[in-house]
C-alpha positions in Angstrom: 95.3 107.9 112.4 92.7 109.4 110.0 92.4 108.4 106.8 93.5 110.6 103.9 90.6 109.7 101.3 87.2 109.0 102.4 83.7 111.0 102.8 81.3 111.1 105.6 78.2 109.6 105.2 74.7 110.1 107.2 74.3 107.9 110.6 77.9 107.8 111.1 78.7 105.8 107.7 81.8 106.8 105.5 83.2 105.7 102.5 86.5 104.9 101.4 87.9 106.1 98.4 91.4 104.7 98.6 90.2 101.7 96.4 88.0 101.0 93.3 86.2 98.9 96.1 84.4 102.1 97.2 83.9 100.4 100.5 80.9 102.1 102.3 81.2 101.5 106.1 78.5 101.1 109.1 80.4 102.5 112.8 83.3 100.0 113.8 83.4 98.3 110.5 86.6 97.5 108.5 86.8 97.5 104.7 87.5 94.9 102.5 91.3 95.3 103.0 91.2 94.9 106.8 93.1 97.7 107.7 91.0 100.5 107.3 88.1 101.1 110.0 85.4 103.1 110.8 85.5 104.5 114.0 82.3 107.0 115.0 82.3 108.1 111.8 85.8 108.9 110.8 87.9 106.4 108.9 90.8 105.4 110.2 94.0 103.4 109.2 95.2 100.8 111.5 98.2 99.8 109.5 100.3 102.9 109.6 104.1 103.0 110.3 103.7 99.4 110.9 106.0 97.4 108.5 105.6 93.6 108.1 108.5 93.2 106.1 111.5 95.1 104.6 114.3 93.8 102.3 116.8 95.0 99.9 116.2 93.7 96.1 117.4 93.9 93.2 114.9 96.2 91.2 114.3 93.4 88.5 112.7 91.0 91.1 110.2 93.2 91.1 110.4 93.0 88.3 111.0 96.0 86.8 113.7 95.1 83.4 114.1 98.6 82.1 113.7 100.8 85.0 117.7 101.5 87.0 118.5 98.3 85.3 121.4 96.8 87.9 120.9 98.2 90.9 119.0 97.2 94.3 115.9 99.0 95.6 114.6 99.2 99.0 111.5 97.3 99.9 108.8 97.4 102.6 105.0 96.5 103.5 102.1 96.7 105.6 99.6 94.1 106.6 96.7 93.8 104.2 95.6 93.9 101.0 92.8 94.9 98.5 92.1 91.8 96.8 91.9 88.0 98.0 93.6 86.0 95.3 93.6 81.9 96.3 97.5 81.7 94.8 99.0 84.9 96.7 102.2 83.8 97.1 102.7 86.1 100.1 99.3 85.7 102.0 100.8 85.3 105.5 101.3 89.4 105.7 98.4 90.2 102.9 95.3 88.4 103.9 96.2 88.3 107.9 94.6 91.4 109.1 91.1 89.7 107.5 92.0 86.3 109.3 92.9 87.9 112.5 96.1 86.0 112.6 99.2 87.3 114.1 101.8 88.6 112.0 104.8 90.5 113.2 105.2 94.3 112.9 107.6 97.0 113.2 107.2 100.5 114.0 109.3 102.1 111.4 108.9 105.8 110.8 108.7 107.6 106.6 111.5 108.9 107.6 113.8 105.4 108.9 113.2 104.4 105.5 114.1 106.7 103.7 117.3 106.8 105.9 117.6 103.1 105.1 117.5 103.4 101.5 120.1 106.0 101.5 122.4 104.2 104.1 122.5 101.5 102.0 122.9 103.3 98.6 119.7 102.3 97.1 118.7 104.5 94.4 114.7 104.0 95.0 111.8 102.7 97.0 109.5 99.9 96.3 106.3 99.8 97.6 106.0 96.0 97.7 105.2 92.3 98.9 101.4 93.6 99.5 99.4 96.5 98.4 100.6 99.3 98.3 97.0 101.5 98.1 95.9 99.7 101.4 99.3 101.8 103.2 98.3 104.6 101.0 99.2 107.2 104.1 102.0 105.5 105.2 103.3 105.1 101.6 102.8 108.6 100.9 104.3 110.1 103.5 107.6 108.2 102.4 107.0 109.2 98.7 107.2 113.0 99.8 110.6 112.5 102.0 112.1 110.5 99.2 111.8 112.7 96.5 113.1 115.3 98.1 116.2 113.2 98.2 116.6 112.2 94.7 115.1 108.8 95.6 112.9 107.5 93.0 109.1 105.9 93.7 108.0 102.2 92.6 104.8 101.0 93.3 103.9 97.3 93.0 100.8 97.2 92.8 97.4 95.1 91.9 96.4 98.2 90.0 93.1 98.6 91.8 93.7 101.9 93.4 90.8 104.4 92.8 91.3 107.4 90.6 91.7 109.7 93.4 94.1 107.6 95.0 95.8 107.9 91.6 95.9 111.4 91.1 97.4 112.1 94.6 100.6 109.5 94.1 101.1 110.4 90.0 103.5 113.2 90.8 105.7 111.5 93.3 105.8 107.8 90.8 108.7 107.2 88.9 107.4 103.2 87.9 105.2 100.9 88.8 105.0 97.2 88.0 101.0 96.5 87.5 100.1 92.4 88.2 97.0 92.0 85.5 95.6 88.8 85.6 93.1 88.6 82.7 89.8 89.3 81.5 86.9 90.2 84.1 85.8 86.7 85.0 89.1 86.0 86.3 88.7 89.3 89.0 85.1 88.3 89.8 85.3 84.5 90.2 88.8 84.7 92.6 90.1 87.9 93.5 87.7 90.6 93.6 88.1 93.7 91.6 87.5 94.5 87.7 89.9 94.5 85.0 88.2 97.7 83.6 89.3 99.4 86.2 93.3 98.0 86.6 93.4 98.9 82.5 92.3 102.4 83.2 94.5 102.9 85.8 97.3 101.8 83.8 96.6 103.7 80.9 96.8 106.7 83.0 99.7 106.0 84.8 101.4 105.3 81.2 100.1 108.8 79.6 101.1 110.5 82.9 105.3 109.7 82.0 105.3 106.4 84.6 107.6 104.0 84.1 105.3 100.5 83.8 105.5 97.0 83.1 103.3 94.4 83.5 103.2 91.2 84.8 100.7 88.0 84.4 100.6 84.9 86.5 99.7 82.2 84.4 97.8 80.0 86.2 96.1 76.3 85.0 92.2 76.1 85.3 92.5 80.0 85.6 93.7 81.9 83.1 96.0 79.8 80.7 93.4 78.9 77.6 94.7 80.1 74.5 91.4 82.3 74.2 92.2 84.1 77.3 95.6 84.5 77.0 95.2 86.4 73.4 92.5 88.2 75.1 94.5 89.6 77.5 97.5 90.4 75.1 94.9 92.3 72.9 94.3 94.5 76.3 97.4 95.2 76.6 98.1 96.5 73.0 94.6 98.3 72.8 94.8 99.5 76.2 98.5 100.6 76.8 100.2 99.8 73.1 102.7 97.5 71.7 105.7 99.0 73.4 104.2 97.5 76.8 106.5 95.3 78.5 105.2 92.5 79.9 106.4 89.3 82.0 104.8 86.3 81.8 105.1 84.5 85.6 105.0 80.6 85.8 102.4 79.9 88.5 104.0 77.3 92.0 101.3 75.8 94.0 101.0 77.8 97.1 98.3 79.5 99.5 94.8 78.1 99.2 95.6 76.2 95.3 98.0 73.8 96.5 96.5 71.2 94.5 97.0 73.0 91.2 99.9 71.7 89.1 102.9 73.7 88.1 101.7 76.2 84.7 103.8 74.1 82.1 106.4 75.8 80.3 105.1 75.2 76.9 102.2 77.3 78.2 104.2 80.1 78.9 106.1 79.5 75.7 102.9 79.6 74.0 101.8 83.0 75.6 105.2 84.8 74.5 104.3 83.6 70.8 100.9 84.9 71.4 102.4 88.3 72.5 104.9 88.5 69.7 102.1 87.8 67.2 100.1 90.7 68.6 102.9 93.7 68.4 104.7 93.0 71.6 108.5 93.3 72.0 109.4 93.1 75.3 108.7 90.0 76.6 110.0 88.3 79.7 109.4 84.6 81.2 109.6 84.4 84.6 110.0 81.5 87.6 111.2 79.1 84.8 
């Protein structure tokens, strides 16, 4: 199907505005996420109604801690993703469509979910395991049918949608739990993306009544100095303010940094303190 947010270019180019990528596309290319093509001039999305994985979790795995505290939300995916970090924990469904490996969809309809959710007596929707701004269509469609059945919207997300992609989902988003990993170099050297651009989105999802916490991965060699770890807490504060809740994530070995040890938990001791210094309250360890 057609993509929602992109603009024609001369000599059958378009570019994508779903992500701060800004991908700008030759005929029969893909973007950086793999699932969005150009196809004689029109973008299109290859990943719609096409779930790789749906679950029922409880809303604090996603974690969301003051957000429907106790209760289960309904989960789904796409293939793909925006970004290419080495650790994702779930790169089997989210790097796939760039590897041209095979992974397992079902056609499920925006309006089987929403069904699903109900049947089951969830109270919201998370937008989940990848990311969500790659199934932007997909995801909005759902968004629209479940608000107008008292079902609430949670994105987790990367943060790296563009502003327009923001501004079309802000009035159907009840939380979001934003994954920031750290200062610039940290985006640049292993993910692709820009922390400028995650801290504005966050800030804007924040001043527009959005429910959002924010999680960091700790992860050795990457982000765990001292220096970098205040730096990011002074983000946070300046950016967002000291009433941000934030969860600190203990990094596994897993995808393409399997040789990487396990983040101490003194380290992530050590961030908390660093937090707590700085103005933060809410602070959460997590996979300890």
């Amino acid at each position: 199907m057609e993509a929602m947010l992109y603009e024609k270019l001369p000599n059958l180019k378009v570019k994508c505005l779903v992500c701060s990528h800004y991908c700008i596309l030759n005929d029969r290319k893909k973007g950086i996420c793999g699932v969005r093509k150009n196809i004689d001039g029109e973008m299109h999305v290859l990943n719609y109604g096409k779930t790789v994985a749906s679950s029922i979790d409880p809303i604090e795995k996603k974690p969301l801690y003051h957000f429907l505290k106790g209760t289960n939300s309904y989960s789904f995916a796409t293939a793909g993703c925006n970004m290419r970090c080495p650790w994702c924990q779930n790169y089997a469904i989210s790097q796939s469509p760039k590897k041209l490996t095979f992974t397992k969809e079902f056609e499920i309809s925006p309006k089987e979910h929403v069904r699903r959710a109900l049947h089951y007596q969830c109270p919201s929707i998370s937008y989940t395991y990848t990311e969500p701004t790659i199934f932007l269509e997909y995801a909005y469609d759902t968004m629209v049918l479940a608000k107008k059945e008292g079902l609430k919207n949670i994105w987790v997300t990367n943060g790296f949608m563009s502003e327009e992609t923001l501004e079309l989902i802000l009035p159907l988003l009840d939380a979001a739990n934003v994954d920031y990993k750290g200062k610039g170099d940290v985006y640049q050297k292993y993910c692709s993306g820009n922390a400028e651009a995650i801290l504005r989105n966050m800030k804007i999802m924040k001043e527009a009544g959005v429910h959002l916490e924010v999680t960091t991965l700790l992860i050795p060699g990457v982000n765990d100095k001292l220096d970098d770890i205040q730096s990011l807490v002074n983000d946070l504060v300046t950016f967002l303010g000291d009433d941000t809740i934030w969860h600190i994530s203990r990094f596994f070995p897993a995808y393409q940094m399997k040789d990487l040890p396990i983040t101490p938990k003194n380290t992530l001791l050590k961030a908390k303190e660093i937090g707590h210094s700085a103005g933060l309250k809410r602070i959460y360890l997590g996979n300890i």
